[in-house]
C-alpha positions in Angstrom: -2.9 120.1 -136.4 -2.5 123.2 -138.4 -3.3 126.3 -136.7 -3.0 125.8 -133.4 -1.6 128.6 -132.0 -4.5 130.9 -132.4 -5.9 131.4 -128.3 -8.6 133.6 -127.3 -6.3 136.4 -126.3 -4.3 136.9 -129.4 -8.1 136.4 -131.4 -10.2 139.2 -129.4 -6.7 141.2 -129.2 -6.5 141.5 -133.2 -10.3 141.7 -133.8 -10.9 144.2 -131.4 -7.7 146.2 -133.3 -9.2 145.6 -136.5 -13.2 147.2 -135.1 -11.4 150.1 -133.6 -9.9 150.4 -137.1 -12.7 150.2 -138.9 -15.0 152.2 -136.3 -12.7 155.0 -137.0 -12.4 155.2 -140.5 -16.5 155.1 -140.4 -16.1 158.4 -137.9 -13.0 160.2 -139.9 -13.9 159.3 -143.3 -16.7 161.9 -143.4 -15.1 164.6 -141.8 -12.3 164.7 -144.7 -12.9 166.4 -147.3 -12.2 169.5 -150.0 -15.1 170.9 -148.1 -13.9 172.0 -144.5 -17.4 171.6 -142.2 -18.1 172.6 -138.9 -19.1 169.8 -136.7 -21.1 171.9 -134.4 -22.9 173.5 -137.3 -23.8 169.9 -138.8 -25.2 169.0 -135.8 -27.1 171.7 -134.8 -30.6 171.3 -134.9 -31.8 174.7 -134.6 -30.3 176.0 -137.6 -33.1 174.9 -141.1 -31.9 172.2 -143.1 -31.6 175.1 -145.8 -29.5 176.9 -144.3 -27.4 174.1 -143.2 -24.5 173.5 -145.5 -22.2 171.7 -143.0 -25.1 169.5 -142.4 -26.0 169.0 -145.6 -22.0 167.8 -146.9 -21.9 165.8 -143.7 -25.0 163.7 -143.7 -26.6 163.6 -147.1 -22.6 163.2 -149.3 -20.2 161.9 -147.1 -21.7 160.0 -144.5 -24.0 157.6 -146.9 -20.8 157.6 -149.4 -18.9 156.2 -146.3 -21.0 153.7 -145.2 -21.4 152.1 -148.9 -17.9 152.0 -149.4 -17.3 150.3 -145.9 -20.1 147.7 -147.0 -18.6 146.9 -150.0 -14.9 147.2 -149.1 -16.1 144.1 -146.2 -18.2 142.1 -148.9 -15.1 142.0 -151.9 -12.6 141.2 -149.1 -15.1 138.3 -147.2 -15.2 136.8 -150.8 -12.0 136.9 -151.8 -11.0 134.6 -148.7 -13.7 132.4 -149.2 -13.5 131.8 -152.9 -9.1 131.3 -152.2 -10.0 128.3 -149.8 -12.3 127.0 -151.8 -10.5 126.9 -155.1 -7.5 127.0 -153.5 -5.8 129.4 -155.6 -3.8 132.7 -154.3 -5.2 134.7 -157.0 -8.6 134.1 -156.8 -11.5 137.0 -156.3 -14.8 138.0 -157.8 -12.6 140.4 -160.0 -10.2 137.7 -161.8 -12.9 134.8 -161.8 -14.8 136.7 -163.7 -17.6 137.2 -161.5 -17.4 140.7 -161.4 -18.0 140.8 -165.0 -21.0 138.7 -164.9 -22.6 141.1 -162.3 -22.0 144.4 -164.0 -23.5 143.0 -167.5 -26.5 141.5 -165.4 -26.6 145.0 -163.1 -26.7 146.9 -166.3 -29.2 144.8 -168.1 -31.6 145.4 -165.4 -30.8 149.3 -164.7 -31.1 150.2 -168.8 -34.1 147.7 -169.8 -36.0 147.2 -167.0 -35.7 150.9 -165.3 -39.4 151.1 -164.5 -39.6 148.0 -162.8 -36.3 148.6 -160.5 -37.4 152.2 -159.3 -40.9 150.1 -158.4 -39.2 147.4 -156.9 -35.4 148.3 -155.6 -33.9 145.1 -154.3 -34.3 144.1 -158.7 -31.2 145.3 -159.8 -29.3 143.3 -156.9 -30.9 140.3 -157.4 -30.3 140.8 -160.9 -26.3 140.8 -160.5 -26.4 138.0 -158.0 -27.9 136.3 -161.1 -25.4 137.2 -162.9 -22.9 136.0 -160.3 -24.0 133.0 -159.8 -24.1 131.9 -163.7 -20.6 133.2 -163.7 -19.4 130.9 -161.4 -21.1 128.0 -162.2 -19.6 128.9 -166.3 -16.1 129.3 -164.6 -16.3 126.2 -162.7 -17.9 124.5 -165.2 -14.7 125.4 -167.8 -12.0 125.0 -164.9 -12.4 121.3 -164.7 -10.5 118.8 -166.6 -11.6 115.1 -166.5 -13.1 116.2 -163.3 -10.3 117.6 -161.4 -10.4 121.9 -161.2 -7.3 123.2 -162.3 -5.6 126.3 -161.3 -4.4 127.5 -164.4 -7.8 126.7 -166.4 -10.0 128.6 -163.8 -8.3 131.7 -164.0 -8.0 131.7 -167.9 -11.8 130.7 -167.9 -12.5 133.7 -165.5 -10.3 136.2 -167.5 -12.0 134.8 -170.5 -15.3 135.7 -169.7 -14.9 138.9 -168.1 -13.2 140.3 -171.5 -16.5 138.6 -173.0 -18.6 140.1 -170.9 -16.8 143.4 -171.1 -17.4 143.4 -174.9 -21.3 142.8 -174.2 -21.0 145.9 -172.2 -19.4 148.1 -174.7 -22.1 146.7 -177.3 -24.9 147.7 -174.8 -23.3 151.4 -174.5 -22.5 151.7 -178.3 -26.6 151.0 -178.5 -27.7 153.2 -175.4 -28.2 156.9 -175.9 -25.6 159.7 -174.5 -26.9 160.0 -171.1 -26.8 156.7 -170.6 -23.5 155.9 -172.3 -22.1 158.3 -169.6 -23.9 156.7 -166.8 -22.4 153.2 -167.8 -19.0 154.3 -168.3 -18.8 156.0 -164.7 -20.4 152.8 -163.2 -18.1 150.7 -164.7 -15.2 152.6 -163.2 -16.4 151.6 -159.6 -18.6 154.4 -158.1 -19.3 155.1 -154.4 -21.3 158.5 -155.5 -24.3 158.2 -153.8 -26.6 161.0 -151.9 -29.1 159.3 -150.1 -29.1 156.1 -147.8 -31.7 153.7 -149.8 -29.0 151.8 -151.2 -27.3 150.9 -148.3 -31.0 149.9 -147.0 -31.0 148.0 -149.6 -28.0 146.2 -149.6 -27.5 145.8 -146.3 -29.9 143.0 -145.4 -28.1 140.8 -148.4 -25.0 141.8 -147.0 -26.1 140.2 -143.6 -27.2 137.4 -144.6 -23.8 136.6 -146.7 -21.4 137.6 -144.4 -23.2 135.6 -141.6 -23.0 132.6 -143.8 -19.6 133.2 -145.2 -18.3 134.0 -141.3 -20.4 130.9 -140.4 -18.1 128.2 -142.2 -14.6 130.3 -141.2 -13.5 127.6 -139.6 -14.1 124.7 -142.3 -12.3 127.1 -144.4 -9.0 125.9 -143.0 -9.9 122.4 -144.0 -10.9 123.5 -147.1 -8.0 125.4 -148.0 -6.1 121.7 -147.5 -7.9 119.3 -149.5 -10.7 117.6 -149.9 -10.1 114.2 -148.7 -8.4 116.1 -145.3 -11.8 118.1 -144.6 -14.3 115.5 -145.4 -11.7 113.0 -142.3 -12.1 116.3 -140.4 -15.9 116.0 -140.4 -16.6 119.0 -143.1 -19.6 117.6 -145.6 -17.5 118.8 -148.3 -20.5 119.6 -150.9 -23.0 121.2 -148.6 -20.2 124.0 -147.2 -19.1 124.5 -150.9 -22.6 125.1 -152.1 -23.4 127.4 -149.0 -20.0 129.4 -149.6 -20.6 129.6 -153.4 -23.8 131.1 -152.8 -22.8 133.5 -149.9 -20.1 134.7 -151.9 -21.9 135.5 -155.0 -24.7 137.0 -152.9 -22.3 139.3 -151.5 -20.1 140.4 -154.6 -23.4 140.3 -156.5 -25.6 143.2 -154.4 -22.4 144.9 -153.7 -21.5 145.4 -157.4 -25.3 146.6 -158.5 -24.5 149.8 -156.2 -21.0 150.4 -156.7 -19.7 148.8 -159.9 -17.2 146.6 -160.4 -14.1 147.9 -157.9 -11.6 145.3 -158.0 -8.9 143.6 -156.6 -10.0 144.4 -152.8 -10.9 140.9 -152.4 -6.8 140.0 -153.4 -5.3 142.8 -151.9 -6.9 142.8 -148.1 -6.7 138.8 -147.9 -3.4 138.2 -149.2 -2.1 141.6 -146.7 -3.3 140.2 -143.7 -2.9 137.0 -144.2 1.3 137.9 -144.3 0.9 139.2 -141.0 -1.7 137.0 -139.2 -1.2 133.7 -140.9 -3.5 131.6 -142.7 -6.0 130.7 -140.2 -9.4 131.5 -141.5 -11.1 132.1 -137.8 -9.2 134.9 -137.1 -8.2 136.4 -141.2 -12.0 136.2 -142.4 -13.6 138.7 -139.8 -10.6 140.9 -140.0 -10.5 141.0 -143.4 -14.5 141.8 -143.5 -13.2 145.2 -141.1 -10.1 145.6 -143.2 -11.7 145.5 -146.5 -14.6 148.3 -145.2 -11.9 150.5 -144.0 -10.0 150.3 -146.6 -12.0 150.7 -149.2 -13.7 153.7 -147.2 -10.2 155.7 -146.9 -9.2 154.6 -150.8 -12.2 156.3 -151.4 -11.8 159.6 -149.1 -8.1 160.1 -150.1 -8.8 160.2 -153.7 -11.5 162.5 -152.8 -9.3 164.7 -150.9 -6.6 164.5 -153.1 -7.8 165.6 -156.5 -10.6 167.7 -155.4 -12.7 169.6 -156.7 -12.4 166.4 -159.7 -14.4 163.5 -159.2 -12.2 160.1 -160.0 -14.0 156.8 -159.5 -12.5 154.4 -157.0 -12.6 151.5 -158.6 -9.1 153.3 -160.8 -7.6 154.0 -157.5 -7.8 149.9 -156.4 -6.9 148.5 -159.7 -3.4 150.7 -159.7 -2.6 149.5 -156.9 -4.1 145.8 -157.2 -2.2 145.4 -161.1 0.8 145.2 -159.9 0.2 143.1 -156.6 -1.4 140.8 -158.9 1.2 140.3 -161.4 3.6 139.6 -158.2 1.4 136.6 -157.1 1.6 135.6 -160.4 4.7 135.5 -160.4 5.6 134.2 -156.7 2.6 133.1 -155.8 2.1 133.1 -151.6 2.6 130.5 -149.3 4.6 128.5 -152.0 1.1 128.2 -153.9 1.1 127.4 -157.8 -0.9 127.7 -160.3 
C-alpha cells in the first residue's frame, strides 16, 4: 500500500511546523513595511484614532491586506492539489485550466454591469465568479475528453484555449468601459491584494470554509484518486460523488478568491509541486500543509514586493507569475514524479 509511512508523529510534527509558519507570517507580515510603525503607538488606545497614524497603517492597510492574501494564498494552493489528483496531471491549477479566466470575465461582468446590485448584496460578485468557474470546468472537461477517456495533453490545450478567449472578452469589455474603469480592470487583472477595510475577507471567508472543509474532507481519497480509477473505486472511493464534491469545492474556492483579488496565478503549481518534493505525495499530510504554505506564501510575496519597491505599488499577481513561468515550463518539460502529459 502506497503511503504507508506517514505516522502520527511525523503528521502533527510537519503540520504543526507549517501553522507556526503560517501564524507568523500573519504576525510579521504587517509590521513590514516602507512605513516604520510603532507597535506601542498602534495599540494604544488612549491616543484618537485621528491622531493615530501607526494604528491607522497597522490595522486598516496592512493587517486586512495580510489576511486576504493568506486566504487566497491557502484557497489557490488547496485547489491546485485537488484539481492534480483528480485529473492527474502535474501541471494542473485554476490558472492553466483556464478557470481563472472564467472567474475574472464572470467577476468583471458582475462588478461593471451589475455595480448597484453587488454594493446591495456583497456575496454577488463571488457567486458570480464561482459561476464562472464552474462553467469553465465543466467546458474544459467537456473539450479534454476523447471517445470518453480525458487526456492530458487535450485538457491543458482546452484550458489555455479558453483563458486566451476569455482574456480577449476582457480586453473587449475594457476597450467599451470608460477611463476609470479601464484602470480599475487592468489593476484587477494583475492580481490585487489592495484592500482597506475587512468586508471582503467577511465575505469570503465563510465560502472559503466551506471549501476548504470539503476539499480537506476527501484528502485521503485523493491518494486513490491520484492512482486510477478502477484502484479507488476497489479501495472503496464512490468515484463520481468525490469528483463532483471536489469539482465543486475547488471552484468554490478559486472562484470567491479571485472576485477579491484577481487572477494571481500559479500558487496552486508552485506550493503543491514544492512541497510535495519534500514531503512526498501523500495527500493527508501535503493538502493541509499546502493550505498553510500557500497563505504564507502568498502573504510574504505580497509584503516583499511591498517592501521592496516602495513607495510604487506593483500588483502581486506579476510577482507569482515570474516566478511561476519558468517553474511551469520545467514541468513541462520534466514533468514530476515521471508524470506525462
Amino acid at each position: 500500500m502506497p503511503f504507508k509511512g506517514l505516522t502520527y508523529t511525523k503528521f502533527f510534527a510537519i503540520l504543526g511546523l507549517s501553522l507556526f509558519i503560517f501564524l507568523s507570517a500573519l504576525a510579521l507580515c504587517p509590521l513590514i513595511g516602507f512605513e516604520k510603525i510603532s507597535i506601542s503607538k498602534a495599540l494604544d488606545s488612549s491616543l484618537p484614532k485621528s491622531m493615530n497614524p501607526d494604528a491607522a497603517i497597522l490595522f486598516r492597510v496592512r493587517l486586512p491586506r495580510t489576511l486576504l492574501a493568506a486566504l487566497v494564498g491557502a484557497a489557490l494552493a488547496a485547489s491546485g492539489v485537488a484539481f492534480q489528483a483528480m485529473l492527474k496531471n502535474p501541471l494542473a491549477t485554476p490558472y492553466t485550466l483556464g478557470i481563472s479566466g472564467g472567474s475574472s470575465l464572470f467577476s468583471v461582468l458582475a462588478l461593471l454591469y451589475a455595480e448597484a446590485l453587488v454594493i446591495r448584496i456583497p456575496f454577488l460578485q463571488p457567486l458570480a465568479s464561482f459561476l464562472g468557474a464552474l462553467i469553465t470546468l465543466w467546458l474544459v472537461y467537456q473539450l479534454g475528453k476523447r471517445q470518453g477517456i480525458l487526456h492530458n495533453v487535450a485538457l491543458i490545450l482546452a484550458g489555455v484555449t479558453l483563458n486566451l478567449f476569455f482574456s480577449a472578452l476582457i480586453l473587449l469589455i475594457q476597450f467599451l468601459s470608460d477611463p476609470a474603469q479601464t484602470v480599475l480592470i487592468m489593476h484587477w487583472l494583475m492580481g490585487s491584494l489592495d484592500i482597506d477595510r475587512y468586508s471582503p475577507i467577511l465575505i469570503l471567508l465563510p465560502f472559503q470554509a466551506i471549501g476548504l472543509a470539503v476539499i480537506l474532507f476527501h484528502a485521503r481519497d485523493m491518494n486513490a484518486l491520484a492512482l486510477d480509477e478502477m484502484s479507488a473505486r476497489s479501495l472503496g472511493v464512490d468515484v463520481p460523488r468525490v469528483m463532483k464534491r471536489l469539482y465543486a469545492a475547488s471552484s468554490l474556492v478559486v472562484g470567491t478568491a479571485i472576485a477579491f483579488s484577481g487572477p494571481i496565478g500559479f500558487i496552486g503549481l508552485i506550493v503543491p509541486h514544492g512541497l510535495r518534493l519534500v514531503l512526498g505525495a501523500d495527500h493527508r499530510l501535503l493538502l493541509p500543509v499546502s493550505v498553510l504554505t500557500g497563505g504564507a506564501f502568498l502573504a510574504l510575496c505580497d509584503t516583499g514586493i511591498r517592501f521592496f519597491i516602495a513607495p510604487a505599488e506593483l500588483p502581486v499577481g506579476v510577482i507569482t507569475a515570474l516566478l511561476g513561468g519558468p517553474f511551469f515550463l520545467a514541468l513541462l518539460i520534466k514533468p514530476l514524479n515521471g508524470g506525462a502529459i
